[in-house]
N, C-alpha and C positions, 0 to 999 in steps of 0.2 A: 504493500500500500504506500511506501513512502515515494512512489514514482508517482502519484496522483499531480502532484501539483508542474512537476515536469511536462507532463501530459499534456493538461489543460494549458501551460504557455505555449506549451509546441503546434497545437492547434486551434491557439484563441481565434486567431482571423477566422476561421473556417465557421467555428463553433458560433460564433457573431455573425457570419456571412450567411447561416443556413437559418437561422432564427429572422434574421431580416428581411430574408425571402420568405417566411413564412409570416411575417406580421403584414405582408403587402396585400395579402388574401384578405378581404372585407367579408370574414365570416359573421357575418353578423345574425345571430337567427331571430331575434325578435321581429326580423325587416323579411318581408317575403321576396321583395326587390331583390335580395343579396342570398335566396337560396341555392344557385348553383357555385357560386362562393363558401358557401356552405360546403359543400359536399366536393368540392374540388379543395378544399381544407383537411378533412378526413381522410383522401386519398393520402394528400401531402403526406400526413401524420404516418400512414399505414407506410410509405416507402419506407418515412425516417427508421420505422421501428425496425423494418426488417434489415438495414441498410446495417443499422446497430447492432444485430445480432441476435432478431428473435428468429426462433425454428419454424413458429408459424401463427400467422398474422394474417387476420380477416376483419373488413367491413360487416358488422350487422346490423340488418334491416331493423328499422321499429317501428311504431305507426306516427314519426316524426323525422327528425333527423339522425342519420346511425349514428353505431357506437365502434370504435375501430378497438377491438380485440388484441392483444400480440402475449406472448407466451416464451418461456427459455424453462425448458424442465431439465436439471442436471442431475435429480435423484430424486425419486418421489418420497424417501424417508427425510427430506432434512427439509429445514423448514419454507414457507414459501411468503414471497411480500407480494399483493396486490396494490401496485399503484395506480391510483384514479387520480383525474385529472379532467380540464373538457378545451376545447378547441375553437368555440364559440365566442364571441366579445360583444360589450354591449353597443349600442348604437352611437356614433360619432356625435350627435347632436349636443350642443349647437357646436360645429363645424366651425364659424365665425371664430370660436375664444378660440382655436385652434394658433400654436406661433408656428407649425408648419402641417402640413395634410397628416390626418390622421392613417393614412393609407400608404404613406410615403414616406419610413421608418428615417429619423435622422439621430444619429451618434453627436452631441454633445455635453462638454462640462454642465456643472452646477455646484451650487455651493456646496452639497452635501452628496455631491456626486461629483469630485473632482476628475476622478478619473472618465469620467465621460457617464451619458444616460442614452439608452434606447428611447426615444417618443415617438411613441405609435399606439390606437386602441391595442390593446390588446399583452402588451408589454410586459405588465408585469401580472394582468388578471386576465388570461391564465398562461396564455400561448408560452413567455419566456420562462416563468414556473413549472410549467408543464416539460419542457421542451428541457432542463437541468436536467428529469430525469432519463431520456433518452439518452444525453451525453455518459451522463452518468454509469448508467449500463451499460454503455458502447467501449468506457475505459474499463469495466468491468472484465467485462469479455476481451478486448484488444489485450490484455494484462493476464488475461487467465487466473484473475481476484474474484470470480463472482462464486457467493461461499452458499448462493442455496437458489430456490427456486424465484422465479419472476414471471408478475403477470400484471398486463398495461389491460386496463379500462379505462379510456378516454372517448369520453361523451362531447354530442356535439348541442345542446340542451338546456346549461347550465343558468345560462345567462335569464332563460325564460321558465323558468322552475322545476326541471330536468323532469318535464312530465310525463313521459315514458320511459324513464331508467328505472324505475320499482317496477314494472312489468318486466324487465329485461333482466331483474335482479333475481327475483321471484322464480323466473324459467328457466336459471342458470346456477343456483345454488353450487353446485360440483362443480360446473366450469369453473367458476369465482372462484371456491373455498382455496381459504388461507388462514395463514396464522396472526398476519397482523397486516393493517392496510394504512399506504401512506402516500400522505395527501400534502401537496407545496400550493394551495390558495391562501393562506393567508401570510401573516407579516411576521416584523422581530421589531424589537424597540426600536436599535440604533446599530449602525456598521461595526460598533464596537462594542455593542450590551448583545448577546442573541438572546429569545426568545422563545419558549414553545406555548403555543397555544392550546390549553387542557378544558376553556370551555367555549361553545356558541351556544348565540341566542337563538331562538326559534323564530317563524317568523307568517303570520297573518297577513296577506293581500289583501284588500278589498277594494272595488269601483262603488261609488253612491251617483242616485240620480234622481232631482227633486224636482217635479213636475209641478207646474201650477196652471196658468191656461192652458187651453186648446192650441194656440200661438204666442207669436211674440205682439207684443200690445206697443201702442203710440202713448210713451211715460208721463205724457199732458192729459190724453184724454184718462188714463186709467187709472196713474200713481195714486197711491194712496188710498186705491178702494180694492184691489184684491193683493192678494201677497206675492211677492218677487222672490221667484225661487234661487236667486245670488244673495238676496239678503238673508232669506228664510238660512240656507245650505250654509251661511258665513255665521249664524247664531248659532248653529246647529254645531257645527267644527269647535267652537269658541267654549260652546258646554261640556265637552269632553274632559276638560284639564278643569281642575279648581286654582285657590289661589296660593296652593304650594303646587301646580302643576302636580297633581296627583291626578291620574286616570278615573272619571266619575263614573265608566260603564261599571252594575252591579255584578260582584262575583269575579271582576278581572282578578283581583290580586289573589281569590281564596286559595289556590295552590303556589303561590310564589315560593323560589327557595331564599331562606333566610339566610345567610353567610354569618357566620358568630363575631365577633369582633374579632378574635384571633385570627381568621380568618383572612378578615377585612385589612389588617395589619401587616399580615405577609404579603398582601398584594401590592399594599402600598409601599413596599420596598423597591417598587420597580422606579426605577427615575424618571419623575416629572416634572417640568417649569409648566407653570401657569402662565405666565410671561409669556413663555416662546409659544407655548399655543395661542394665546391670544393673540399674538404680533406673528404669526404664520398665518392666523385666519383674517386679521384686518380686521376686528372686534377688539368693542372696550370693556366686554365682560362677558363670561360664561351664564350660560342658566339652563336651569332642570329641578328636576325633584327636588324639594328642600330635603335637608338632613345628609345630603351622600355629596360623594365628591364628583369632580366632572370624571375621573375616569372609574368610578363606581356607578354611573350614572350611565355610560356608554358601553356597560359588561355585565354587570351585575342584577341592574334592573328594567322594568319591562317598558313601551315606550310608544308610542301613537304618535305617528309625523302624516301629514299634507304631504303628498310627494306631486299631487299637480291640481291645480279646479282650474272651470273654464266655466263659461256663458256666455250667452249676450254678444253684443257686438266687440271684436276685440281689434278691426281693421283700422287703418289712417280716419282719421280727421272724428269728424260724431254723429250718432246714429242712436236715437231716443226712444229706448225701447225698452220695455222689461220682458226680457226672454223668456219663453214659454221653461226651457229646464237649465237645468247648472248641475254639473259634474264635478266630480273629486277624485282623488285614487288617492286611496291610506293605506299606510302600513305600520303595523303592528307588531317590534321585536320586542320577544316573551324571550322569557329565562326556563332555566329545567325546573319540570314537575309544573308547569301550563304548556296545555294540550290545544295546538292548533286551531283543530277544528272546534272545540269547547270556546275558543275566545271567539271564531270566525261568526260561531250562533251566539254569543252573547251581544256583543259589537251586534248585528242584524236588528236583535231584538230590540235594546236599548235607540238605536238610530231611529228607526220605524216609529217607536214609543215617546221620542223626543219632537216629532215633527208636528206643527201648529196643523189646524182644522184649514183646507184651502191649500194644500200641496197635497202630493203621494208620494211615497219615497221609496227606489228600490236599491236594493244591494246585492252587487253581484259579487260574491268569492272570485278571485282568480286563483291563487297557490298559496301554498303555505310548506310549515316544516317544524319541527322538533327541537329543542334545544338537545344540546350536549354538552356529558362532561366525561374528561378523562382520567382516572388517577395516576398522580403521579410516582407511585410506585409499582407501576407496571413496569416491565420485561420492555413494551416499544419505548417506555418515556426514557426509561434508562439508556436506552441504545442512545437515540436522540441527544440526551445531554451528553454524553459520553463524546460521540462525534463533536457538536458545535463545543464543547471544552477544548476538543484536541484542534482544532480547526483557527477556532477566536481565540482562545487562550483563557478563554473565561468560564463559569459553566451557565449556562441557560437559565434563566427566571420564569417560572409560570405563569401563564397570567391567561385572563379571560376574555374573548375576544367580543367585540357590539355584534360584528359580523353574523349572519346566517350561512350554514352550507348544511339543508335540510336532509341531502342523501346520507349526512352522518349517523345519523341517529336509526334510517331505513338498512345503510349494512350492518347497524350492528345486531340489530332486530332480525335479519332475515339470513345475515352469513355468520354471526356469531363469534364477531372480532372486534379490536379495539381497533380505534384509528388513533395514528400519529399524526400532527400537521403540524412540519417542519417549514414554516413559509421563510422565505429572505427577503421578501419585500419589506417597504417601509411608509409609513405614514403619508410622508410626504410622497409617496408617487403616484399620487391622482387618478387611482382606478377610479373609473366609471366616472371622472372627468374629462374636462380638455387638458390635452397637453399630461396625458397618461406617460408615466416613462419607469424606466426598469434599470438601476444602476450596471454597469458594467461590472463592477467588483460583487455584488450581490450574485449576477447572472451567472459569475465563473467561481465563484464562493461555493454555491449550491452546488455545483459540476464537484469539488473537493472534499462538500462534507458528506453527500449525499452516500459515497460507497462505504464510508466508515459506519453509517447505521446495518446496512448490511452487516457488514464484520461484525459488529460490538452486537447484532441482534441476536444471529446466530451462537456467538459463544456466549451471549447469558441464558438464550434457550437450551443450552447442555444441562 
């Protein structure tokens, strides 16, 4: 193993060159415009794998976008890692805040990425995360280091609530089974602190839609005599929160997990500025739940955001009208022990039950998911810290991530493994903004640490 970091210098161009031809792909699946992008993504995927060294590697069908399959069995008695991953990004919008095409992957510095950043969608969620482990493997094998079995499930889905990978899960049990399953979507503190992430939040979708006229009405002849479903939909949002921003829907909290304060105090060892967050986001104060901190607030507890409303006229210049409905999309991230679909019908009920006499209001579910947590004295977590120790020179802090990745909680339920998520991203790299980017040292970081879990899983599974 100590030829790993040899490796990775001897072929960083390459290793940079094949990731940047792969971020040019506008896999986007939310967007039906970009489905053969999609799916000429997946191919890409399936070369790399087999290019690396899997024995055999297949596209499977779903009744959405496939899953590309790859496998390396070197003994079926020793142990085996399934790493998941997806190939999917979210949509470029708005395009505009973009400082070069989101499509048109450009290599430069930054403060906290001296050594140069990938910016591209897709960079560092998931494509360049995803894409460490294929390098990873491929030194594995190039080296004749790979110490057990390996198997890639990379989904193309993710982005849009991987609504057909629990069917694919479900009718593959044996194909999948493993002994531990590991996953690079999420982050680390700092290029200097690493990080494993032991828990996610779960996570409730929902769209609203509050009808009042039959049309949109002339705001002189009508204002004021029947109700405006932007006004109605804007009181209606506003009652949710009280005035310690506490969630007002009944029964949201009754299964929350409580963390002890012991608890709460090891977490807070991780290093934070208040400061630098504020002055990273261009804010002059933090807010959330009274009683908890901002990063106990964004891990620990549960959470109701606006993520878009609309109505009414929203074109150049003015147009006097109170719109027949108005729309919303919320979401809902829950902590473990709250059950998705128990919040998705509470949320319904309480919405419906808050709306004045003179609208209707419906609520459509779109996805949801599970919280999870990992213990830190598992066999994966151990491997994990073991590598980013020998790797960073430091050992790994645990911490709990705001984030949702709802198929966690679905493999451990239906393949009967812990997950690992070793992510190398960081704060600052603007997934699911503009001007998404993936450090270079992060990208060839993970290419270093990544075989050492291998090694160190294997011999604490003895």
């Amino acid at each position: 193993m100590e030829n790993r970091n040899s490796y990775v210098q001897q072929h960083k161009e390459r290793f940079i060159n094949e990731l940047v031809e792969l971020l040019k792909i506008p896999s986007v699946s939310a967007d039906t415009a970009f489905s053969q992008d999609v799916l000429d993504t997946a191919e890409a995927v399936k070369i790399s794998l087999e290019k690396a060294g899997c024995d055999f590697v297949e596209i499977c069908e779903t009744a959405g976008y496939p899953i590309v399959y790859g496998e390396k069995i070197i003994d079926p008695s020793l142990p085996t890692v399934l790493v998941y991953g997806h190939y999917d990004v979210q949509p470029a919008d708005p395009v505009e805040l973009w400082t070069s095409p989101p499509f048109e992957p450009v290599i430069k510095p930054t403060a906290i990425h001296p050594d140069g950043a990938i910016f591209a969608r897709g960079a560092c969620d998931d494509k360049g995360q995803m894409y460490m482990h294929v390098k990873a493997f491929e030194y594995m094998i190039q080296s004749n280091t790979l110490p057990c079995n390996v198997k890639f499930m990379i989904e193309g889905e993710e982005e849009v609530g991987s609504v057909n990978l629990k069917t694919f899960v479900e009718n593959n049990t044996e194909k999948l089974k493993n002994d531990v399953i590991l996953i690079s979507d999420t982050g680390m503190i700092s290029n200097q602190q690493p990080s494993i992430t032991t828990g996610l939040r779960g996570l409730s979708y929902v769209e609203v839609e509050v009808t009042g006229p039959n049309r949109d009405l002339h705001s002189g002849l009508y204002g004021g005599a029947v109700a405006n479903p932007i006004n109605i939909l804007s009181k209606m949002i506003a009652s949710l929160h009280d005035e310690n921003n506490h969630i007002t829907i009944p029964g949201f909290y009754d299964n929350v997990e409580e963390l002890s304060l012991e608890e709460r105090a090891e977490m807070g060892k991780a290093p934070f500025s208040l400061e630098n967050y504020k002055k990273a986001l261009d804010i002059n104060d933090v807010y959330g739940e009274k009683g908890y901190t901002t990063n106990e607030r964004n891990s620990i507890r549960p959470t109701l955001d606006v993520n878009g409303i609309w109505g009414g006229y929203t074109g150049e210049g003015a147009k006097t009208v109170i719109a027949s409905k108005a729309y919303a999309k919320i979401s809902m991230r829950l902590v473990p022990n709250q059950d998705w679909e128990v919040i998705t019908d509470l949320f319904t009920k309480h919405f419906i039950s808050i709306a004045p006499a003179g609208v209707s209001v419906v609520v459509k579910p779109h996805h949801g998911g599970q919280g999870y947590v990992t213990p830190i004295d598992s066999i994966g977590y151990q491997a994990a810290n073991k590598a980013y120790t020998e790797t960073f020179g430091v050992p790994a802090i645990p911490v709990r991530s705001g984030g949702s990745i709802p198929i966690v909680a679905l493999f451990e339920k239906e393949l009967k493994s812990k997950t690992i998520l070793m992510g190398f991203g960081l704060d600052s790299d603007a997934i699911h903004s503009p001007n998404e980017h993936f450090g270079i040292f992060n990208y060839l970081k993970g290419i270093e640490t990544i075989p050492l879990f291998y090694k160190y899983f294997v011999e604490l599974s003895k």
